[in-house]
C-alpha positions as CSV (number, residue, x, y, z in Angstrom):
1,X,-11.5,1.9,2.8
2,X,-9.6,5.1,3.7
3,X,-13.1,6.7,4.5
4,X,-14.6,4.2,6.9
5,X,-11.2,3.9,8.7
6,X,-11.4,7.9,8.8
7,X,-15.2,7.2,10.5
8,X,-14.0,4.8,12.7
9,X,-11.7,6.9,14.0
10,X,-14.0,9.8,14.5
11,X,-16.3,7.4,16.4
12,X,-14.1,6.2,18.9
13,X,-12.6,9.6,19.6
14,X,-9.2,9.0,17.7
15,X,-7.9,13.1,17.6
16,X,-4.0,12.6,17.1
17,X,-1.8,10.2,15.4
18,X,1.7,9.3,14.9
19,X,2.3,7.5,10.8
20,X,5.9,6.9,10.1
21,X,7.4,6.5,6.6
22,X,9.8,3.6,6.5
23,X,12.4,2.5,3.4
24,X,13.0,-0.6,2.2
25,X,15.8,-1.6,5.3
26,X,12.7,-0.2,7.4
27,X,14.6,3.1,8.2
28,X,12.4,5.5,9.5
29,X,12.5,8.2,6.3
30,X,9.8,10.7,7.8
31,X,7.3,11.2,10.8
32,X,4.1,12.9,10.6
33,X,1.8,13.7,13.7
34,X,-1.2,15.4,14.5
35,X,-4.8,15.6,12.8
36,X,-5.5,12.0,11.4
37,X,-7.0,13.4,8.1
38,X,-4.3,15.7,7.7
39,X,-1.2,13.7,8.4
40,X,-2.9,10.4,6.3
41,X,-3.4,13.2,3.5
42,X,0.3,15.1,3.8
43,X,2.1,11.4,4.3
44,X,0.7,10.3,1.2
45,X,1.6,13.3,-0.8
46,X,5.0,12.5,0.6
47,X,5.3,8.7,-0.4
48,X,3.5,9.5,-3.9
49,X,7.0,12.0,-4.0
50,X,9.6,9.4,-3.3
51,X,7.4,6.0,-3.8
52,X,5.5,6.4,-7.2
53,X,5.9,5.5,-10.3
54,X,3.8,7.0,-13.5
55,X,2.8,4.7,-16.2
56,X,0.1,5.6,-18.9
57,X,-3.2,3.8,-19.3
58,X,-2.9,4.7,-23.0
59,X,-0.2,2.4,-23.3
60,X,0.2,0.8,-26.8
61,X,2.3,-2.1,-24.7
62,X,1.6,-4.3,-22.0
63,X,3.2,-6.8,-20.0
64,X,2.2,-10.9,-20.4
65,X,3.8,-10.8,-16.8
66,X,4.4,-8.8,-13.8
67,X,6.1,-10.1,-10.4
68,X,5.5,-8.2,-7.7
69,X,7.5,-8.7,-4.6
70,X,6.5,-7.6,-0.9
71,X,8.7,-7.6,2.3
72,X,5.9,-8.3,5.1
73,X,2.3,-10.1,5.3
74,X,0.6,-11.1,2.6
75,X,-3.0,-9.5,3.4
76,X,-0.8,-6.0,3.7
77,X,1.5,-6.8,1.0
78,X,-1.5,-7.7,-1.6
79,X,-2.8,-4.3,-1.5
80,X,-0.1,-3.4,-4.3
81,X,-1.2,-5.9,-7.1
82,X,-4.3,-3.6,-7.8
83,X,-2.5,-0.5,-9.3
84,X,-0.2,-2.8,-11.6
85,X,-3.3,-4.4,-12.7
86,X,-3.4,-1.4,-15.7
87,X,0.4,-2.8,-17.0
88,X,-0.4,-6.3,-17.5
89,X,-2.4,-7.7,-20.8
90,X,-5.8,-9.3,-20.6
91,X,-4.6,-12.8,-20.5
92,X,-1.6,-11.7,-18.4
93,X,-0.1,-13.1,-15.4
94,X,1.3,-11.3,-12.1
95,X,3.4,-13.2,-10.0
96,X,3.0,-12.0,-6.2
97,X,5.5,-12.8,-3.6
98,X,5.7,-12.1,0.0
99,X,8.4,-13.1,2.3
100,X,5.9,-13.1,5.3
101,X,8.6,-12.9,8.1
102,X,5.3,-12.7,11.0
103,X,3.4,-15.4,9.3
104,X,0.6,-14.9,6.3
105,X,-1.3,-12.8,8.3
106,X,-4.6,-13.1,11.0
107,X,-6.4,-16.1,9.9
108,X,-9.6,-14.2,10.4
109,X,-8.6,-13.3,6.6
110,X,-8.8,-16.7,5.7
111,X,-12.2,-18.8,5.6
């Protein structure tokens, strides 16, 4: 994903960007402008810093559920149930919330 939005950029000319980091009051934590490639890769390295947690694949447990809750749209929101995939058992459940506060998202996504 990250690639074709880097070609799609490139195609239509996109030279400079503005990404801001936000907490979880939507406080602005950092802002990073300039090359797209460059501030998608330095703003990452920054969220991995405060944002991430480490778990090991190797783990001899594993949840039989996981709830995972999200502030904003559910199409943007769902992209975080993939890397907690690893910490639930097969036969596991994960619980997803969003609160949605602009609606579930385009309905394009929906069909």
């Amino acid at each position: 994903m990250r690639q074709d939005i880097e070609e799609i950029g490139r195609m239509i000319g996109v030279h400079w960007v503005v990404n801001v980091v936000l907490d979880e009051t939507n406080g602005v934590v950092k802002i990073f402008s300039g090359d797209p490639i460059e501030v998608e890769r330095i703003g990452s390295e920054f969220c991995r810093k405060i944002y991430e947690t480490k778990s090991s694949r190797n783990m001899t447990w594993s949840l039989p559920l996981l709830e995972i809750s999200q502030r904003y749209q559910y199409i943007s929101g769902s992209k975080g149930i993939s890397p907690c995939h690893p910490l639930v058992r097969q036969g596991g459940d994960i619980l997803f919330f969003a609160e949605c506060p602009d609606g579930h998202g385009d309905e394009a996504f929906y069909g």
